[in-house]
C-alpha positions in Angstrom: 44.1 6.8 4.3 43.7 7.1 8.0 42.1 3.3 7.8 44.9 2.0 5.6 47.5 3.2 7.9 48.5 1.7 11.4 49.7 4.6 12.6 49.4 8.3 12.4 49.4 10.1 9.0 51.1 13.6 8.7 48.8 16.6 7.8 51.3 17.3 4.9 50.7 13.9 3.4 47.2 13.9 3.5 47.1 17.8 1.9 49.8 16.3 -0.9 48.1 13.1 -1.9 44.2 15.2 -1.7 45.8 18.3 -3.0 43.9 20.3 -0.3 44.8 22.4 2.3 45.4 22.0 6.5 42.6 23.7 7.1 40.1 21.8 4.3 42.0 18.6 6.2 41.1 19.9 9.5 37.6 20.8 8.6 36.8 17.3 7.4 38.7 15.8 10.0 35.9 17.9 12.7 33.6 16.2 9.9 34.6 12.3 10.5 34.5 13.3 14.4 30.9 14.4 14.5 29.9 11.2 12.4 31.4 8.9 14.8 34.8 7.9 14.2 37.4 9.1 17.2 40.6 10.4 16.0 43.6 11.4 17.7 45.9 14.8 16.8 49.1 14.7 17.8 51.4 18.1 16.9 54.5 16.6 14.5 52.7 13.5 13.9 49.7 14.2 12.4 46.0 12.0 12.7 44.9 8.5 14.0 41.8 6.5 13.4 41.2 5.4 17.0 38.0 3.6 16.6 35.4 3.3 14.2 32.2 3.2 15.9 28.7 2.4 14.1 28.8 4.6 11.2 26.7 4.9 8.5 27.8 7.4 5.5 27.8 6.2 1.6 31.4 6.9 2.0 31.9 4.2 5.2 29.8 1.4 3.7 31.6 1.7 0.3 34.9 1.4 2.1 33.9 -1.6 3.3 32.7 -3.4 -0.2 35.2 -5.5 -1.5 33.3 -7.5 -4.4 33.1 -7.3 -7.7 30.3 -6.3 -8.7 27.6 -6.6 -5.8 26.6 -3.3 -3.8 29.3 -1.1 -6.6 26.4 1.0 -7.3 25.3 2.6 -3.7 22.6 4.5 -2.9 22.2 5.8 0.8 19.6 7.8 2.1 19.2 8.9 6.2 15.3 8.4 6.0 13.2 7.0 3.4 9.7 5.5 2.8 11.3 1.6 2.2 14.0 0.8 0.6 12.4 -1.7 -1.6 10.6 0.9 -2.7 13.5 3.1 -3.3 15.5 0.0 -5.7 12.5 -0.6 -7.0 12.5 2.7 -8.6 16.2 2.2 -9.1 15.1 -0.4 -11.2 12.6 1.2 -13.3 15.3 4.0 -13.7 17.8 1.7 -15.4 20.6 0.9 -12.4 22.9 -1.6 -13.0 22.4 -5.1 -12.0 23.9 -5.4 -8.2 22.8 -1.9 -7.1 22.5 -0.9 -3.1 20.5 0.8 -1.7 20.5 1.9 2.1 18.8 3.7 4.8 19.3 4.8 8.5 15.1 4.4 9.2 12.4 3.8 7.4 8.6 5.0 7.6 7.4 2.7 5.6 9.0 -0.2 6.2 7.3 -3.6 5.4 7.9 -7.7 5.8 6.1 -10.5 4.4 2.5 -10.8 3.9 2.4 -6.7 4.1 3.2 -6.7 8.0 4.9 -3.7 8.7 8.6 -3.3 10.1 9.5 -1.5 12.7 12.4 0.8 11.6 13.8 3.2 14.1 17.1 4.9 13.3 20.5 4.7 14.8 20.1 1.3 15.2 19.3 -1.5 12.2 19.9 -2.5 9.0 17.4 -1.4 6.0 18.9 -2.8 3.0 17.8 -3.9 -0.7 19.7 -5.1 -3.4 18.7 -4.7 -7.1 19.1 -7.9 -9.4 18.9 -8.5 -13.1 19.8 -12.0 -13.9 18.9 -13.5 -16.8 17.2 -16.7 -14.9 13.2 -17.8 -15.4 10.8 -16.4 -13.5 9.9 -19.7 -11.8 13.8 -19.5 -10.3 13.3 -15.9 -8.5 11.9 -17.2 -5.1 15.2 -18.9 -4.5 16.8 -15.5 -4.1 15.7 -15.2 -0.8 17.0 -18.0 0.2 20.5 -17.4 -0.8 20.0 -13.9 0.5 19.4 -15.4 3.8 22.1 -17.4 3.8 24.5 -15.0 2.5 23.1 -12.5 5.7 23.4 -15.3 8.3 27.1 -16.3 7.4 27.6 -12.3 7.8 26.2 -12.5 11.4 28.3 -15.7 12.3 31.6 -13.8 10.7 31.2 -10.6 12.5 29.6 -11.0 15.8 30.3 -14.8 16.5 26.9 -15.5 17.2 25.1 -18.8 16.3 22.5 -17.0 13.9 20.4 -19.9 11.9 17.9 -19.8 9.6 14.3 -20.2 9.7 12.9 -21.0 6.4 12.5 -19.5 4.4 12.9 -15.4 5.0 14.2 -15.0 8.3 17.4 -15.4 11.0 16.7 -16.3 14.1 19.2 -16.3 17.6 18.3 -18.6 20.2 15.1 -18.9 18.9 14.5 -15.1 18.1 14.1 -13.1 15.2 16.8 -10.7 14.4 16.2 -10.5 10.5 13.8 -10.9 7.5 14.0 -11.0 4.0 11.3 -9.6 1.6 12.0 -10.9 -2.5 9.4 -9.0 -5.0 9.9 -9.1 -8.4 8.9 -7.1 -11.8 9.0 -10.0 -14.3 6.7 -11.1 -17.5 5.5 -15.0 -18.5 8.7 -16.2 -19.5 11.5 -12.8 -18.4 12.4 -11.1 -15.3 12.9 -6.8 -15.8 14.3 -7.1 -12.6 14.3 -8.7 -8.6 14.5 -6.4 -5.8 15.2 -8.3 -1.9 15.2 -6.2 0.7 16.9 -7.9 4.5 15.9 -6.1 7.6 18.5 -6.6 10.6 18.2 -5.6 14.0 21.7 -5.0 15.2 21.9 -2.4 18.1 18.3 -2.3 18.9 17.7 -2.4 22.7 13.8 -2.4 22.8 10.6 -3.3 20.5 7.3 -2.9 20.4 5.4 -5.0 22.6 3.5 -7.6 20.3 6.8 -8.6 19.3 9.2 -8.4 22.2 8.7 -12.4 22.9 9.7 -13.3 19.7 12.6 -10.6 18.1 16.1 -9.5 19.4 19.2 -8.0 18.4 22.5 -8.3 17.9 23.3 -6.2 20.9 21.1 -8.0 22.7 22.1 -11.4 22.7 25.9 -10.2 22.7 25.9 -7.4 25.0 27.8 -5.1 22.9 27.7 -2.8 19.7 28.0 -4.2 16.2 29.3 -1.6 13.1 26.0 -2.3 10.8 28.2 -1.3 7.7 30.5 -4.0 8.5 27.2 -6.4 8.8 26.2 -4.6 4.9 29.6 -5.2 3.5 29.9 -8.8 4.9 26.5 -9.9 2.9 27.3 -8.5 -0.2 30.5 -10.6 -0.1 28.6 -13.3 1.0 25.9 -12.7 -1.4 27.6 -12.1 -4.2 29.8 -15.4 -4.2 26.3 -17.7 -3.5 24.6 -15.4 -6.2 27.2 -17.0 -8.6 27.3 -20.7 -7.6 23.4 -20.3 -8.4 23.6 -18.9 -11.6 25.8 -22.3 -12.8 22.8 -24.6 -12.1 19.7 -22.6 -11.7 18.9 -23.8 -8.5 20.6 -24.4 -4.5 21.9 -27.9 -6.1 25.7 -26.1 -4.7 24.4 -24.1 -1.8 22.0 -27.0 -0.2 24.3 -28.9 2.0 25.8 -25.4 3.7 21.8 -23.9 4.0 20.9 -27.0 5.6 23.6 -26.9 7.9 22.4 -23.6 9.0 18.7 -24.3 8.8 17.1 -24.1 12.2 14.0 -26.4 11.9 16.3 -28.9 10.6 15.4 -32.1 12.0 12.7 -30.5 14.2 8.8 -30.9 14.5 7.7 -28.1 12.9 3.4 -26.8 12.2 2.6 -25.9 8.8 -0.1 -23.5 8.6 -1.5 -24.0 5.1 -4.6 -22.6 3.4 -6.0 -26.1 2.9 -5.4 -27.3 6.3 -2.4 -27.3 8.7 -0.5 -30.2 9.7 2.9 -31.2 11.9 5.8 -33.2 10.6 9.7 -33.0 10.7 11.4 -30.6 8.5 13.8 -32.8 6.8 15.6 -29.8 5.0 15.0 -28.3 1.5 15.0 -29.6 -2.1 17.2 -28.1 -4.8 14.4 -25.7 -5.7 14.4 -24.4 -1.9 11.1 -26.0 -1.3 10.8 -27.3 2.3 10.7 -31.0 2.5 8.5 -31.8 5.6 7.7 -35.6 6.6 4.7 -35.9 8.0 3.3 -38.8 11.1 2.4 -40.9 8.4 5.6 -41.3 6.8 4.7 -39.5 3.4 6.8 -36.6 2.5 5.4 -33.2 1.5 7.1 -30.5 -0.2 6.1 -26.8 0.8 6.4 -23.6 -1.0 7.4 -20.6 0.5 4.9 -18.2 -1.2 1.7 -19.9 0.1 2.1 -20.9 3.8 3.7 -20.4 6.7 5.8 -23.0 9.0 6.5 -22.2 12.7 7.8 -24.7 15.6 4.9 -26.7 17.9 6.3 -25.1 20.6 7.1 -21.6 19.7 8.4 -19.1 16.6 11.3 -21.6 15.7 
């Protein structure tokens, strides 16, 4: 109510629409306060949502979720182990299709390839999304990248920041990591019990460790201010959810190349692809309907590469 409204609402109103009493509205009132939001009291006039600063609560990042049926089902938990962990057992429990699940920090946080994540709390985004489309198996890797594209259009909308996308799991600002994306999957030969991604975002972080300080940043960092991470959570379900559904028309990015390659950092760039059999440079001439990365090496030839087996970084640098 106190968001809704532009003004102050009256203790009475609030008591009459709750059916509650002043001092149940005052208590939770004190409540809102300790969690972060600043209200004003004014005798005769009632309450005022000042300012809504980063809060994290079930109840604030549910507010915020305006989609049909992406993030509906919310978990939140102040500390867990991972929270692809957590939907994964969400999934083996039965949750819906679309189910959130959210933490302040992790301990056990993990990226690609089983590196760990550094998690503190207070200060990112730990997020993972249960999904049970009826798709092939051979389709599932592609959910990372619409993930990624759904978090980087978040990032543009909300802080104005020219966040791109390095394919195929992470965001990058000028040149520096400020997200990653990790898709596992439970799935048989031929049908998929469910896909769990989980997107890492570093939002109001002001320090990491030292072995990756050259290469990652923050939100905060490269804008100089404070970002609301449920705003950032909300904003990629939207986002997610409407990609989510282009897919699902064609089984593949088909509808969703033209706006990832627009995005696409390495676009048009040398890149080094550092594959099993032998590493090589080229250009990265953007991605193929299937999200493999079409790279074209000195020679003129064009290769494709898949995201699961190698890893492709700039000559110079991460990008």
């Amino acid at each position: 109510m106190l968001k809704e409204s532009d003004g102050f609402v009256s203790g009475q109103d609030l008591c009459s629409v709750i059916g509650v009493s002043r001092t149940a509205v005052w208590k939770v009132i004190k409540q809102l306060e300790e969690e972060g939001y600043k209200i004003e009291a004014v005798r005769n006039k009632g309450y005022r949502l000042v300012e809504v600063a980063d809060v994290m609560t079930k109840a604030e990042i549910g507010s915020r979720i305006h989609t049909k049926w992406m993030g509906k089902n919310l978990l939140y938990l102040p500390v867990t182990d991972s929270t692809n962990i957590q939907a994964k057992k969400q999934g083996e429990g039965g949750a819906p299709h679309g189910t959130l699940v959210v933490a302040d920090c992790q301990n056990a946080g993990k990226g690609r390839r089983g590196k760990s994540w550094s998690s503190p709390s207070g200060t990112s985004i730990y997020m993972s999304f249960l999904l049970r489309p009826q798709i092939p198996p051979q389709c599932a890797s592609m959910i990372t990248l619409i993930a990624g594209l759904a978090a980087c259009q978040a990032v543009r909308e909300v802080t104005k920041l020219k966040a791109e996308i390095k394919w195929p799991n992470d965001l990058v600002i000028n040149g520096k990591k400020i997200c990653g994306i990790l898709t596992e999957m439970s799935a048989e030969m031929e049908q998929i019990h469910y896909i769990v991604t989980g997107i890492g975002i570093n939002v109001n972080q002001q320090e990491f460790p030292e072995e990756i300080r050259s290469r990652a940043t923050s939100l905060k960092l490269e804008a100089g201010r404070d970002f609301s991470r449920s705003e950032l959570i909300a904003g990629t379900m939207e986002w997610f959810e409407r990609y989510f559904e282009e897919f699902l028309e064609t089984e593949d990015l088909s509808q969703l190349r033209e706006e990832y390659q627009a995005l696409l950092a390495n676009m048009g760039m040398e890149v080094l692809v550092l594959d099993p059999r032998g590493k090589y440079e080229g250009i990265c001439r953007g991605i193929q309907e299937d999200g493999e990365l079409l790279v074209e090496r000195k020679d003129g030839t064009l290769c494709t590469v898949m995201s699961g087996e190698v890893s492709v970084r700039g000559i110079y640098g991460y990008v």
